[in-house]
C-alpha atoms as a printed R data frame, in Angstrom:
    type eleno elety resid chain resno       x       y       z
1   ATOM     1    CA   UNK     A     1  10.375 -54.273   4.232
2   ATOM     2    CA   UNK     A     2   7.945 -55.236   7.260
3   ATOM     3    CA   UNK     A     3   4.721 -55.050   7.870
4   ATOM     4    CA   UNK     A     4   5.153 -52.265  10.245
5   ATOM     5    CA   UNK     A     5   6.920 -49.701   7.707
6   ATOM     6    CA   UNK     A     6   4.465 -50.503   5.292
7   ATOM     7    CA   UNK     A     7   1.269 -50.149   7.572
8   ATOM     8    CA   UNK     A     8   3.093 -46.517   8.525
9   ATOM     9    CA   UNK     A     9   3.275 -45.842   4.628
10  ATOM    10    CA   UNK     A    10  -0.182 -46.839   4.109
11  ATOM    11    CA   UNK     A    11  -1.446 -44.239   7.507
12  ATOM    12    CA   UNK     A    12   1.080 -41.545   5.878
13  ATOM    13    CA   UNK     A    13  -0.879 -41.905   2.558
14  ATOM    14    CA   UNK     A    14  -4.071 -41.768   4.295
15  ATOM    15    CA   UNK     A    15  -3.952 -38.740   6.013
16  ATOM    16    CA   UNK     A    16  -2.463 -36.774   3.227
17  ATOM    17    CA   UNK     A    17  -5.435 -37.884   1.325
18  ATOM    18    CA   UNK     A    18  -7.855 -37.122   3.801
19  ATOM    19    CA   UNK     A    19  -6.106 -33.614   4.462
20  ATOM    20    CA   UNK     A    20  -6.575 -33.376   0.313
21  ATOM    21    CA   UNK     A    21 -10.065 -34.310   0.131
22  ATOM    22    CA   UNK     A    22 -10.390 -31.321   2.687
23  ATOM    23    CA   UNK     A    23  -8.531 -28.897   0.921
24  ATOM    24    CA   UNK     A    24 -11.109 -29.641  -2.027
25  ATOM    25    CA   UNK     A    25 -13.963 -29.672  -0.019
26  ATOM    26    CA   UNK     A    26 -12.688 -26.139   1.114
27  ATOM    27    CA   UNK     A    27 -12.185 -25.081  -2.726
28  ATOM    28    CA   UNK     A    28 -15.480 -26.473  -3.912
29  ATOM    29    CA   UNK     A    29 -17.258 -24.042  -1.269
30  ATOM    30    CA   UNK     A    30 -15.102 -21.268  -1.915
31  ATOM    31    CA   UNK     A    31 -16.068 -21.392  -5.655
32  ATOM    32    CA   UNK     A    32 -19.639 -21.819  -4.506
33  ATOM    33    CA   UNK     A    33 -19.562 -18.810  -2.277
34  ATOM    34    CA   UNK     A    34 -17.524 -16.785  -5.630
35  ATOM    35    CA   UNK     A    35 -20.473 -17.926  -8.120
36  ATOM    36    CA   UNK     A    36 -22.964 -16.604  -5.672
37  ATOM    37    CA   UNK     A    37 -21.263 -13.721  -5.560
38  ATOM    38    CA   UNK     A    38 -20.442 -13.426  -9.000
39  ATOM    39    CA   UNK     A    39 -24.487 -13.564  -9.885
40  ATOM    40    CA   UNK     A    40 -25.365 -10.567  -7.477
41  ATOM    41    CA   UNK     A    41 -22.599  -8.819  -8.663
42  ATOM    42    CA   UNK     A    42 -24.034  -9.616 -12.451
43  ATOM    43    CA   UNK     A    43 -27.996  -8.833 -10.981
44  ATOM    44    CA   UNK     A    44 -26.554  -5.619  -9.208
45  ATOM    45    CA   UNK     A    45 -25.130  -4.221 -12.352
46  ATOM    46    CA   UNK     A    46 -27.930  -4.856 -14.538
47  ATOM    47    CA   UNK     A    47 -30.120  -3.277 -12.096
48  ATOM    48    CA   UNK     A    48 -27.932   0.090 -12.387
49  ATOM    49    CA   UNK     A    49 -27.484  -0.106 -16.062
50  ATOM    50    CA   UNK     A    50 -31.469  -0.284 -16.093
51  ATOM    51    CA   UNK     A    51 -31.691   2.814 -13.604
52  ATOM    52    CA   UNK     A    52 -28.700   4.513 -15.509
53  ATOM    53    CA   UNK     A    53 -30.929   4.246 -18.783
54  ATOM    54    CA   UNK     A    54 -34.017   5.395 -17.117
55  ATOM    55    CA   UNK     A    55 -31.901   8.731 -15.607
56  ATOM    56    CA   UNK     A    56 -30.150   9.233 -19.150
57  ATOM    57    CA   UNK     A    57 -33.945   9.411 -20.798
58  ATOM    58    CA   UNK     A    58 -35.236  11.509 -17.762
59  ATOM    59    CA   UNK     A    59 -32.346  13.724 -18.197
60  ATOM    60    CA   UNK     A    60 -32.541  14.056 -21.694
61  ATOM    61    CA   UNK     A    61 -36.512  14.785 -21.232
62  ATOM    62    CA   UNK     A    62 -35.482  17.418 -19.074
63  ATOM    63    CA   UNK     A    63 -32.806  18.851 -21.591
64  ATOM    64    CA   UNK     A    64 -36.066  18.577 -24.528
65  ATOM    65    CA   UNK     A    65 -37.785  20.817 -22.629
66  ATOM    66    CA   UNK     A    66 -35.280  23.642 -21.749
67  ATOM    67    CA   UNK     A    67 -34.735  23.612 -25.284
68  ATOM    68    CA   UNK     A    68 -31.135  22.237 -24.866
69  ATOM    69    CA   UNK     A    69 -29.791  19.780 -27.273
70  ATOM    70    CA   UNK     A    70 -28.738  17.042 -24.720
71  ATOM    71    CA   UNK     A    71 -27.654  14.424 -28.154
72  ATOM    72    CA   UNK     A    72 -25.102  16.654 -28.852
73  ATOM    73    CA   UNK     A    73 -23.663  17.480 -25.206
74  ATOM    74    CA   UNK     A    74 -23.443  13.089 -24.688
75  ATOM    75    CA   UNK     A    75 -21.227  13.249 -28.224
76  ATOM    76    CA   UNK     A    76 -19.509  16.043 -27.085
77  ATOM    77    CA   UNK     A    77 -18.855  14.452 -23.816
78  ATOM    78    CA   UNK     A    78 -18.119  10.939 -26.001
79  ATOM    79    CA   UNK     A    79 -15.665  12.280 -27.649
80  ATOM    80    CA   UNK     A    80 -13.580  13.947 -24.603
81  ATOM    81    CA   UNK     A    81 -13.778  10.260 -23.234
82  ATOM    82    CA   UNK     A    82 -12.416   8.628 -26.386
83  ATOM    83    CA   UNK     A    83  -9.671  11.540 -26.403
84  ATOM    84    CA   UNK     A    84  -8.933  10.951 -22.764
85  ATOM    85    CA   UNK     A    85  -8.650   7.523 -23.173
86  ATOM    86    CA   UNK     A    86  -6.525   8.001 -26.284
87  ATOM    87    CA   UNK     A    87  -4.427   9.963 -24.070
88  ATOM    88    CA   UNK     A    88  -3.981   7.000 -21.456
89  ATOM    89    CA   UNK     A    89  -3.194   4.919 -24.573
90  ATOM    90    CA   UNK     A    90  -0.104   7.050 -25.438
91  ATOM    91    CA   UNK     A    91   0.953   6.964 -22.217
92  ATOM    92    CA   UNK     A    92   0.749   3.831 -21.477
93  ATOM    93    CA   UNK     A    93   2.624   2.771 -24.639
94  ATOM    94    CA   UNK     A    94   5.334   5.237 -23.976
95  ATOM    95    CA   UNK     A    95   6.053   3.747 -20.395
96  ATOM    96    CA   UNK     A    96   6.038  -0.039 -22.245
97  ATOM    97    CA   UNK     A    97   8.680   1.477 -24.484
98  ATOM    98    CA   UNK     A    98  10.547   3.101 -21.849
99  ATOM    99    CA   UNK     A    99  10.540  -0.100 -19.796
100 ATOM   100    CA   UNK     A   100  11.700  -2.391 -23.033
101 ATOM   101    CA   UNK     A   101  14.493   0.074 -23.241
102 ATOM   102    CA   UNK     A   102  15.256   0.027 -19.594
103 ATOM   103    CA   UNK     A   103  15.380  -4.160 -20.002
104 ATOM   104    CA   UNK     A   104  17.516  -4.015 -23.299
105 ATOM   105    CA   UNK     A   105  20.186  -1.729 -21.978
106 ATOM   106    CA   UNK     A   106  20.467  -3.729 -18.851
């Protein structure tokens, strides 16, 4: 092997690291940019869990005062969520099953 191959391997080598060390440069700023992101996503949603509280106490303030129970409509409405969501459940395990039965007869 000459000197001349080997100089070529060495330049090959060389700019495939170099063209790596970009590629991580580029990753390290993209996860940068996706932690920023991810903290005023995490701000912006404590901020509306804050205002959501505040509205739930005004509402239920407002509810006091009109002599409406507003504890028992949010259970009410609790519970049609947890049977709605029950509801997705079946369904969801039904078309699991359906698909498992769609792979074993195949």
């Amino acid at each position: 092997m000459g000197l001349g191959s080997t100089a070529k391997k060495i330049q090959g080598l060389s700019e495939r690291a170099e063209a790596m060390y970009k590629q991580v440069q580029e990753l390290q700023q993209r996860i940068t940019n996706l932690e920023e992101e991810v903290d005023d996503t995490h701000d912006t949603v404590n901020r509306m869990d804050h205002q959501l509280t505040e509205q739930r106490e005004l509402l239920l303030a407002i509810a006091e005062k009109h002599d409406i129970d507003g504890e028992e409509i949010l259970a009410d409405a609790a519970i049609d969520q947890a049977e709605l969501e029950g509801e997705n459940d079946t369904a969801e395990e039904a078309d699991a099953k359906r698909r498992r039965e769609e792979t074993t007869a195949e």
